[in-house]
C-alpha positions as CSV (number, residue, x, y, z in Angstrom):
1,X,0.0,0.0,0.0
2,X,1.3,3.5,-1.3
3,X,0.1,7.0,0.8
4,X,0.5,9.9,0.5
5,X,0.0,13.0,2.9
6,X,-2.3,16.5,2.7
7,X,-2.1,19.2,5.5
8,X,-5.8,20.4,6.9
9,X,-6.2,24.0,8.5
10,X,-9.2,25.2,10.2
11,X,-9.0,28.6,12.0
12,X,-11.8,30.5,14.2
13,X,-11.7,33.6,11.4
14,X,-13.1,30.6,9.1
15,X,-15.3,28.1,9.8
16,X,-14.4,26.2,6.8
17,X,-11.9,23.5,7.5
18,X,-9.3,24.1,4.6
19,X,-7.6,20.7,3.2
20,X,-4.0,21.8,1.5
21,X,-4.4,20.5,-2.1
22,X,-0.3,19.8,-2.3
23,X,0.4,16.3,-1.8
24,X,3.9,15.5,0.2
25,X,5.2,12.1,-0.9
26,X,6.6,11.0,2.7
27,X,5.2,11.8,6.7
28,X,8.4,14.2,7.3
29,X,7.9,16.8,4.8
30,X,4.5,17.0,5.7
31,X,5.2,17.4,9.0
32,X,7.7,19.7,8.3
33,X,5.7,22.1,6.6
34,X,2.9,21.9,9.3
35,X,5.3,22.9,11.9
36,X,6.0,25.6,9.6
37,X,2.3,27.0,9.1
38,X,2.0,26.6,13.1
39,X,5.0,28.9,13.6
40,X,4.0,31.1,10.9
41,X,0.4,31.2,12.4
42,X,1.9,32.1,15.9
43,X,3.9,34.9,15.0
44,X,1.2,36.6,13.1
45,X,-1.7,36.2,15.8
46,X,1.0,37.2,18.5
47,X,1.9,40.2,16.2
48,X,-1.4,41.4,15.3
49,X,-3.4,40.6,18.8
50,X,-2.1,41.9,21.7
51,X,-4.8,41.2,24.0
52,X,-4.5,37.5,23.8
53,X,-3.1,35.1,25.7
54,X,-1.8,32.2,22.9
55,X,-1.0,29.4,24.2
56,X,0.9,26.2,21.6
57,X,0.0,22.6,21.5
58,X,1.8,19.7,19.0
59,X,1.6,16.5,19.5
60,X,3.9,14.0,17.1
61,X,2.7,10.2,17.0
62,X,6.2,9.1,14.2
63,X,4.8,5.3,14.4
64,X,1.1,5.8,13.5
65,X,2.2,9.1,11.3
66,X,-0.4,11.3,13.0
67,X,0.4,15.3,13.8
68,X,-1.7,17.7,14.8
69,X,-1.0,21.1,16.2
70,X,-2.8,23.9,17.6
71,X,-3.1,27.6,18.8
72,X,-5.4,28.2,21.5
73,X,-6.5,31.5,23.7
74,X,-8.1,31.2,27.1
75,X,-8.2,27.2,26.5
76,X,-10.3,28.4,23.0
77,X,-8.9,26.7,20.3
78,X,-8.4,29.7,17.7
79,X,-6.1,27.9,14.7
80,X,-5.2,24.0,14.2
81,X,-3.7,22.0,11.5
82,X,-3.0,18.4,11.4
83,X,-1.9,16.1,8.5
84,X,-3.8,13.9,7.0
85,X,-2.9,10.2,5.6
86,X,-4.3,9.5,2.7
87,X,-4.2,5.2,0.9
88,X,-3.5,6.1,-2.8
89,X,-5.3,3.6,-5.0
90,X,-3.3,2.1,-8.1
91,X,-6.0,1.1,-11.1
């Protein structure tokens, strides 16, 4: 079996849940990038909220190739992205 990995976004501006449509051949560079949208994410709440007390959460499971991080406020859960395994299917 072959998969392949997408990155999901949902933030509290949106209520959309937003599903990456890049596909990343392996777990790491998914993961990679999501640890890069979380940071990214941080810094620009931090920077353009004052007011709020962010808080960071990212929990890495390497043998079941789960991830899932978020940003929360007050124990409100204001961004989170996770990545998402997906089985390819060969015709």
């Amino acid at each position: 079996m072959k998969y392949v990995y997408t990155i999901v976004e949902k933030s509290e501006d949106s209520n959309n849940i937003e599903e990456d449509f890049v596909v990343y051949g392996s777990f790491e560079k998914a993961l990679s990038v999501c640890k890069d949208l979380l940071k990214q994410e941080f810094e620009y709440l931090e920077s353009s909220y004052e007011d709020m007390e962010l808080q960071e959460d990212f929990f890495i499971n390497q043998e079941k190739e789960i991830c899932e991080g978020s940003i929360s406020d007050d124990d409100e859960v204001v961004y989170s992205v996770s990545v998402k395994k997906v089985l390819v299917i060969h015709w």
